[in-house]
Structure formats: structure tokens, C-alpha cells
C-alpha positions in Angstrom: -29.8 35.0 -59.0 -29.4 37.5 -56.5 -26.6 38.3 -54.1 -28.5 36.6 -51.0 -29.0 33.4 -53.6 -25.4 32.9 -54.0 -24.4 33.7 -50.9 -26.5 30.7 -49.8 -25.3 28.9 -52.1 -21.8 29.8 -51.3 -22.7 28.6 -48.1 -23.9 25.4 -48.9 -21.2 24.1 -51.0 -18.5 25.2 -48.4 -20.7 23.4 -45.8 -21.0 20.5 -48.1 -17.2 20.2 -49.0 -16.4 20.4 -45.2 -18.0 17.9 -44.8 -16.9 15.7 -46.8 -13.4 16.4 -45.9 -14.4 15.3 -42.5 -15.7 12.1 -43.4 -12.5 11.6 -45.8 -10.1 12.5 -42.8 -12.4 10.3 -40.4 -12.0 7.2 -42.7 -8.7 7.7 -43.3 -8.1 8.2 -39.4 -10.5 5.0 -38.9 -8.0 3.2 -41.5 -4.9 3.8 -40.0 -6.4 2.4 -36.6 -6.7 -0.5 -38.6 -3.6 -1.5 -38.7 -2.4 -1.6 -35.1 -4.2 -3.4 -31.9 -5.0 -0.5 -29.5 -6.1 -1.0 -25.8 -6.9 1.3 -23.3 -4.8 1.2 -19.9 -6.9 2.5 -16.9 -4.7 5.3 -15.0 -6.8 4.7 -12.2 -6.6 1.1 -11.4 -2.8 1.7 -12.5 -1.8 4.5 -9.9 -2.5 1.2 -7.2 -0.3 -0.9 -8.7 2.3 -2.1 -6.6 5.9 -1.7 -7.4 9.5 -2.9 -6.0 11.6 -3.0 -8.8 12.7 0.6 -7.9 11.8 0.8 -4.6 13.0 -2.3 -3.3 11.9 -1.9 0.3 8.4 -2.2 -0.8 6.2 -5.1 0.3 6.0 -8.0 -2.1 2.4 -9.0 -2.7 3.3 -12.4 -4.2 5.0 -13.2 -1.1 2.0 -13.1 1.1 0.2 -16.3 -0.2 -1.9 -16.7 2.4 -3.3 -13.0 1.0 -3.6 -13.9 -2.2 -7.2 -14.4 -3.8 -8.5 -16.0 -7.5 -6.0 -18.5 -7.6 -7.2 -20.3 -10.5 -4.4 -23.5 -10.6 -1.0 -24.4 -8.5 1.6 -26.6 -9.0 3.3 -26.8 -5.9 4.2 -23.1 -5.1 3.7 -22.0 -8.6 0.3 -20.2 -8.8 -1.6 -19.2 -11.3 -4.3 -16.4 -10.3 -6.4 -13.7 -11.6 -4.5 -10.4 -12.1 -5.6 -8.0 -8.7 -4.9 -4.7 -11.5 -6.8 -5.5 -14.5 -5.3 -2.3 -15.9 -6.1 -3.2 -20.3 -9.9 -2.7 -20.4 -10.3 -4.6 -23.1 -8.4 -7.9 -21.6 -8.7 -10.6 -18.8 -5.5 -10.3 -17.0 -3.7 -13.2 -15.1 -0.7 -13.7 -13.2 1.7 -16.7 -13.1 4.1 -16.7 -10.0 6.8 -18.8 -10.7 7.5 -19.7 -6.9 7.8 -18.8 -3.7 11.2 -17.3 -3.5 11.7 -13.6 -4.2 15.1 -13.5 -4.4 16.2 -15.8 -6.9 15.3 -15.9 -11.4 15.2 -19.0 -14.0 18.7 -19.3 -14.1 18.8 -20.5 -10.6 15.8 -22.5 -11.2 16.6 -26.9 -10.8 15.9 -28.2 -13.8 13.1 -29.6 -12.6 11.6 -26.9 -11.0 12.0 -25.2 -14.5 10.6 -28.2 -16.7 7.4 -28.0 -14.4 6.9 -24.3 -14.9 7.5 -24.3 -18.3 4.8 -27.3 -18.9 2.5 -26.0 -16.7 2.4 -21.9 -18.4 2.7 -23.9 -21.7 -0.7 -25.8 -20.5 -2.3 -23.0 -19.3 -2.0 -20.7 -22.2 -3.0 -23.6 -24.2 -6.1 -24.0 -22.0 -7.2 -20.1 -22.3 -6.4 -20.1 -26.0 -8.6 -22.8 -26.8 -11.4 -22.3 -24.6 -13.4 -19.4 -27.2 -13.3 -17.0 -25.0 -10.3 -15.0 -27.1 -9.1 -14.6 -30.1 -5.7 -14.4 -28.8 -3.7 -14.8 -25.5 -0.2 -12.9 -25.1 1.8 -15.4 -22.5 4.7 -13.5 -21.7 7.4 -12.6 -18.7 9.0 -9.4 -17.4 12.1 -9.0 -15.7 13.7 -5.9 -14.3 13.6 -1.7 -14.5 13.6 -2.1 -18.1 11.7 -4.8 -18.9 8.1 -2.7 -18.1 8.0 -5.2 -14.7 7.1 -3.5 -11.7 7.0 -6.6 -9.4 10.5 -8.4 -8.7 8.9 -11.3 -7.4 9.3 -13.4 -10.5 6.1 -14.0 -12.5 5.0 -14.5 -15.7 1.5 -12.9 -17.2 -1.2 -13.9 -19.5 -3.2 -11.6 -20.7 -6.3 -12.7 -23.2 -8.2 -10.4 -26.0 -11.6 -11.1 -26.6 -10.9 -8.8 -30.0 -7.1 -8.9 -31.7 -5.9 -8.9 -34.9 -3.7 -11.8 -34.8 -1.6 -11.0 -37.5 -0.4 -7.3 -36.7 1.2 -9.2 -33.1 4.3 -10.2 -34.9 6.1 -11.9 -38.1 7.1 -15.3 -39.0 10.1 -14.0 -40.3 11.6 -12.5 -37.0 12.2 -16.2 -35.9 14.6 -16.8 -38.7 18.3 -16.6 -37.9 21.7 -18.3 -37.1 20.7 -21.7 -35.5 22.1 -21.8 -32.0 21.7 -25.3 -31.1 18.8 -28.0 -32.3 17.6 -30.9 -30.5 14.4 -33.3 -30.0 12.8 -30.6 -32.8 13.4 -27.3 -31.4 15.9 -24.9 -32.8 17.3 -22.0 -30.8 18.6 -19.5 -32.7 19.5 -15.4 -33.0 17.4 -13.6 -34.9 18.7 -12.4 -38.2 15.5 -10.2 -38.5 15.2 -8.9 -35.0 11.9 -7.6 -33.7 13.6 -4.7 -32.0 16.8 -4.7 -32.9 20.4 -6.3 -31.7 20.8 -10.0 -29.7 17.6 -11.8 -29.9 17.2 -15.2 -29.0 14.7 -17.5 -30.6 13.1 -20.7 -30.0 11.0 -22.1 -32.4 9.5 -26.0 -31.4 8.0 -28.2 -34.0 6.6 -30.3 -31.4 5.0 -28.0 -29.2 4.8 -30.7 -26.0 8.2 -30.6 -26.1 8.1 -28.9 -23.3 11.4 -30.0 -21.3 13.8 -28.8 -24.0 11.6 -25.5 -24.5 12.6 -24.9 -21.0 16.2 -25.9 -20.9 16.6 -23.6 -24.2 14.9 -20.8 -21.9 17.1 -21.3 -19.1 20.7 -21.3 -21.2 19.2 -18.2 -22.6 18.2 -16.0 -19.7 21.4 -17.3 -17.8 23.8 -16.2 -20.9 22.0 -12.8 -21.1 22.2 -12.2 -17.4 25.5 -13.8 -16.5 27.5 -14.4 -19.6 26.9 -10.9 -21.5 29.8 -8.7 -22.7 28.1 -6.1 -20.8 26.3 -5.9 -17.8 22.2 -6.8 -17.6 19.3 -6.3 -15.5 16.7 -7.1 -17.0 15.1 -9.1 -19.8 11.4 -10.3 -21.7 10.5 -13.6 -22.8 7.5 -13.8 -25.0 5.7 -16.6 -26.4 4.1 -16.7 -29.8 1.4 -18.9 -31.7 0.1 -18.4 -35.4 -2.6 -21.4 -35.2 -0.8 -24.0 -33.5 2.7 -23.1 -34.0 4.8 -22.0 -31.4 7.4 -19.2 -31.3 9.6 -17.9 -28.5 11.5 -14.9 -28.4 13.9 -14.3 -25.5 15.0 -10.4 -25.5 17.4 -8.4 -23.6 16.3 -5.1 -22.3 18.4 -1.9 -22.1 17.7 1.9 -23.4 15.7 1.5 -26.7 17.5 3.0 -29.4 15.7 6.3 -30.4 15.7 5.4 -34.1 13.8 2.1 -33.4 11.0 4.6 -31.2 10.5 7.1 -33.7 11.2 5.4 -36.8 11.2 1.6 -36.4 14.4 1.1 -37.5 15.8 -2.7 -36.1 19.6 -2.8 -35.9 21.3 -5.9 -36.5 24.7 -6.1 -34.5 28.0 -7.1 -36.7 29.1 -9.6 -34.1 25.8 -12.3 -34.2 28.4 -15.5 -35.1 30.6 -14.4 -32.5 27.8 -14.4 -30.2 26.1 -17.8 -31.4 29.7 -18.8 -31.1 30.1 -18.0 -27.3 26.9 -19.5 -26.5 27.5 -22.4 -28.5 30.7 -22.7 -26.6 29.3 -22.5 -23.4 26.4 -25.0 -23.1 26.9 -26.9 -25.9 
């Protein structure tokens, strides 16, 4: 074999092995991406997003109902419409405006104004989830600079996946913890297995039409995060759940994320949980 022949050859097996390193570090990229649900948020439709949170002498979009366009249901001034900055290409986006006041949250809500939102998000998910269009729908609310809102109007969002892997969304086991209060089959409780870390609050129905106390648990919630906490709040998430037809709800206040949760997923459970069931406990119930 001459020198040309096993230079060629040379050639060929590097080429070869190259290649297959490619393909190894392609499958094994491919792999990875497996294991997380990954959308793509366009920049463009979300540089004309408006936002008042910060800039609070902005106009407020939800405010101008006469304006508003692909209302899809209303009950009374709670309206349920098509989201105007579809920014997750891969997802229908809708928004739920809880009312017509601006100025005022949940725990200012009557209770029957809350009971009716409540039942009619609860419906409405339901409805989206069911009608084979997705394989999942995230029903969810944001409140305040760091809760990811940029509307202070309040609202809730659905948002539905034609393509999502149900079971990387959450765990079954981040509902567990100190029961709170239970009543007509739905437990409140704080997480002992938090899904970012510190004061969760869970609800967890076994009836899932009981709506009324789902909402009265909501409402005790929010109001002791934003006007009961040992330290002030401004804002606050609220996401609902389902794995089949069970029903989870996780009510989390939002402040700086701690760094080693970011980088390293690290939850933090807080020494002082019973003292905190014990302060809620002693205050609504």
C-alpha cells in the first residue's frame, strides 16, 4: 500500500469516526430535549406586548371592553377571549379577565363574585381540555412585577398544547404536605415538597365540581400571602393542575428566586411551615 493509499485511508476513517461522533452527540443532544417541554416565544409579536405593571401610567387594554375582540364567553364582566399576543408558537393562547375593575385582586373579590369566576375558569379549562384539540391546557394566573404578569388588570390565562408531555409539567408529590384545613373533600395544605422552594400553598379537590370551596380556599390563600405575610408581597402565581381527571392547585408566592434553585434546582424547605399552617389556621379557621 502506498503512501497516497493510506493517506486515503487515513482520511476516510477520520471522516467516518467524525461522523459518527456527530450522530452520537446529535442523539444524545436529541435525548436530552426529551426530557423537557420546549416552546418557542416570538420576540416580535412580544416587543408589542403591552405592559403596566412597571409603568403604571400605561393604558389598560382590558379596560377598554368596548375594544376588545374574540371574546369567546362572559359571565357578566368576566370575559373570556382569545389572547391579542399569541407569543408560544406552538400554543393557542387565551385570556380570562376576571372583571371590570383594575384596581382591585381576589381578595377583595365578594364571595360570590369569586365562586362564579372560579366555576366559570374551572368550566372552561375543562371545555378546552376535553375538546381533542390538546394534549394539555396550562390554566394559570399572574399577579405582579414578579410573577412574569405584565398586565395589572387582573386576569387569568389559558394557554393549550397541541404537543406536551404531560408528565415532565409537574409531580404528584409536590401536593403533599401539612394539611391546612379540609372541608366538603378538598384539602389545603403547604407543601412539604415544594415545587420551587419555601411557603407553597396547595389545594388538592377530590371532587373536582367542588368549585365554591376551591375558590374560598383560593381566596384565604392569596389574601394571607398578600395581607397577612411576615414580610411584605407584591405579587403571586396560582396554577392549576390535572393528571387525567384529578385536579391540583398550587398557590405560590413570588419574590427573587433563589440562585441555587436557577442554576441547580435546589427547592428549600423553610423551618417555620407549622408555624405558618398555624397562623393561617388561626386566622380563617
Amino acid at each position: 500500500m502506498n503512501e497516497d493509499t493510506n493517506k486515503d485511508v487515513l482520511i476516510k476513517y477520520f471522516t467516518n469516526a467524525h461522523r459518527r461522533y456527530i450522530i452520537r452527540r446529535e442523539k444524545r443532544h436529541q435525548e436530552l430535549f426529551m426530557d423537557i417541554n420546549l416552546a418557542h416565544f416570538n420576540t416580535e409579536i412580544g416587543r408589542q406586548k403591552p405592559e403596566n405593571i412597571i409603568h403604571k401610567d400605561n393604558a389598560c387594554p382590558f379596560c377598554a371592553t368596548d375594544e376588545l375582540t374574540d371574546i369567546i364567553a362572559t359571565d357578566g364582566d368576566i370575559i373570556l377571549l382569545k389572547n391579542k399576543y399569541n407569543v408560544i408558537e406552538e400554543a393557542d393562547q387565551f385570556v380570562l379577565i376576571e372583571g371590570k375593575n383594575c384596581d382591585i385582586d381576589i381578595p377583595s373579590y365578594s364571595q360570590a363574585h369569586m365562586h362564579r369566576l372560579i366555576a366559570f375558569g374551572m368550566d372552561h379549562w375543562e371545555r378546552m381540555r376535553t375538546s381533542g384539540k390538546y394534549e394539555t391546557v396550562l390554566f394559570f394566573k399572574n399577579y405582579g412585577p414578579y410573577s412574569g404578569g405584565t398586565i395589572r388588570h387582573p386576569h387569568m390565562q389559558l394557554v393549550g398544547f397541541p404537543s406536551f408531555r404531560q408528565e415532565l409539567a409537574f409531580r404528584r408529590s409536590e401536593f403533599d404536605g401539612l394539611v391546612v384545613d379540609e372541608r366538603n373533600g378538598v384539602v389545603l395544605s403547604l407543601s412539604t415538597q415544594p415545587r420551587v422552594g419555601f411557603w407553597e400553598l396547595n389545594i388538592v379537590p377530590a371532587d373536582t365540581h367542588a368549585t365554591e370551596t376551591i375558590a374560598d380556599y383560593i381566596q384565604i390563600c392569596v389574601d394571607f400571602l398578600m395581607n397577612a405575610f411576615r414580610r411584605p408581597l407584591t405579587s403571586y402565581n396560582i396554577f392549576f393542575y390535572n393528571e387525567g381527571t384529578d385536579i391540583f392547585i398550587k398557590i405560590m408566592p413570588r419574590f427573587a428566586t433563589s440562585p441555587i434553585f436557577i442554576g441547580y434546582n435546589i427547592r428549600l424547605l423553610p423551618s417555620n411551615l407549622s408555624e405558618m399552617r398555624d397562623r393561617i389556621r388561626a386566622k380563617y379557621f
